[in-house]
C-alpha positions in Angstrom: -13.9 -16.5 -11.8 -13.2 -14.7 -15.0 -15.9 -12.0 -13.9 -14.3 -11.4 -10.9 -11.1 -11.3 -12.6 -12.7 -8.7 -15.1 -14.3 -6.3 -12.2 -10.6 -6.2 -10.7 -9.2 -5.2 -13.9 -12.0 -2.6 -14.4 -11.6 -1.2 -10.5 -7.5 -1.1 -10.7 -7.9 0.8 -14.4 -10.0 3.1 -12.5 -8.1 3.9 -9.9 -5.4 4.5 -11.8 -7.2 6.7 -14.1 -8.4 8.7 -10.7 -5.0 8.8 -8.8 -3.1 10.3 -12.2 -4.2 13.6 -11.6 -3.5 13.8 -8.0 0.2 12.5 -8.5 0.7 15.4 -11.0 -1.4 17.6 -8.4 0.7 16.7 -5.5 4.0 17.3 -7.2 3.0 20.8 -8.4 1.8 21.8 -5.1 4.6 20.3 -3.2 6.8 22.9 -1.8 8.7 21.5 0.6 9.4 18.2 2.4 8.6 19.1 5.8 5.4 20.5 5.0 2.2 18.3 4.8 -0.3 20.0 2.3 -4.2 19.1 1.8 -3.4 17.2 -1.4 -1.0 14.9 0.4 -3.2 13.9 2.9 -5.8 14.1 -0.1 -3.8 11.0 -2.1 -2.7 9.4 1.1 -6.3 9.0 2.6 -8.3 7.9 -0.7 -5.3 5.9 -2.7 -2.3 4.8 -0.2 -3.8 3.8 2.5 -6.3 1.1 1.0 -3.5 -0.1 -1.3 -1.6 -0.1 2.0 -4.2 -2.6 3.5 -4.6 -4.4 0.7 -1.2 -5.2 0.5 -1.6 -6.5 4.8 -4.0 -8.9 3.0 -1.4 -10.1 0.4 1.3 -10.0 2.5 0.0 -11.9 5.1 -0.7 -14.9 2.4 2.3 -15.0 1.0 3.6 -15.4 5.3 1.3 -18.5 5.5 2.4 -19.6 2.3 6.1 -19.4 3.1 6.8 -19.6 7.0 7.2 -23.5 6.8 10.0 -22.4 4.7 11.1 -19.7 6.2 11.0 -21.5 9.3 13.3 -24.2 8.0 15.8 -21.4 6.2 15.7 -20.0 10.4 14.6 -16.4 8.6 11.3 -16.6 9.9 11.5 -13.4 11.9 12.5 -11.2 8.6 9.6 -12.6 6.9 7.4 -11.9 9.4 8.8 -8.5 9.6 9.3 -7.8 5.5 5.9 -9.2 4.4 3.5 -8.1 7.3 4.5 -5.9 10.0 6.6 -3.0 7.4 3.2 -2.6 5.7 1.2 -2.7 8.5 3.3 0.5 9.7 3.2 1.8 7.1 -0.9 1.7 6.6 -1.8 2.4 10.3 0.8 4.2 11.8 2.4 7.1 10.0 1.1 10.3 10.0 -1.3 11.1 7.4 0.2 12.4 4.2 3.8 11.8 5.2 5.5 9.5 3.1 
């Protein structure tokens, strides 16, 4: 367990490490908000959109975890909504590079 634990600290340092310069990339290039530019879709399609799907995944578990008591606070249906469907939206079906 600690390995795995170790190669997910390793990945998400990485990551960040990658997606620093295309923040600072996309905010210099950015020149106005109803334009989509290549760096956008850039950041979107390599670093939002799997940490989109990834948090489905962890969304979804924390769902299970909670509907039985969800269902008994009768908010079941805002669950639902706040921890699966909003991030599925958002991962599948905006356009690309609009945030």
């Amino acid at each position: 367990m600690g390995r795995f634990i170790k190669s997910f600290v390793i990945l998400f340092i990485a990551v960040a490490l990658v997606s620093a310069p295309l923040g600072s990339a996309f905010a210099a290039e950015e020149t106005s908000f109803d334009e989509v530019t290549e760096t956008a879709m850039i950041f979107d399609a390599t670093i939002v959109r799997p940490l989109g799907a990834v948090s489905i995944v962890v969304g979804t578990a924390f769902f299970v975890v909670s509907s039985p008591f969800a269902a008994m606070g009768g908010n079941i249906g805002q669950s639902y909504e706040k921890l699966v469907k909003n991030p599925v939206t958002f991962t599948f079906t905006r356009p690309l590079g609009e945030f």
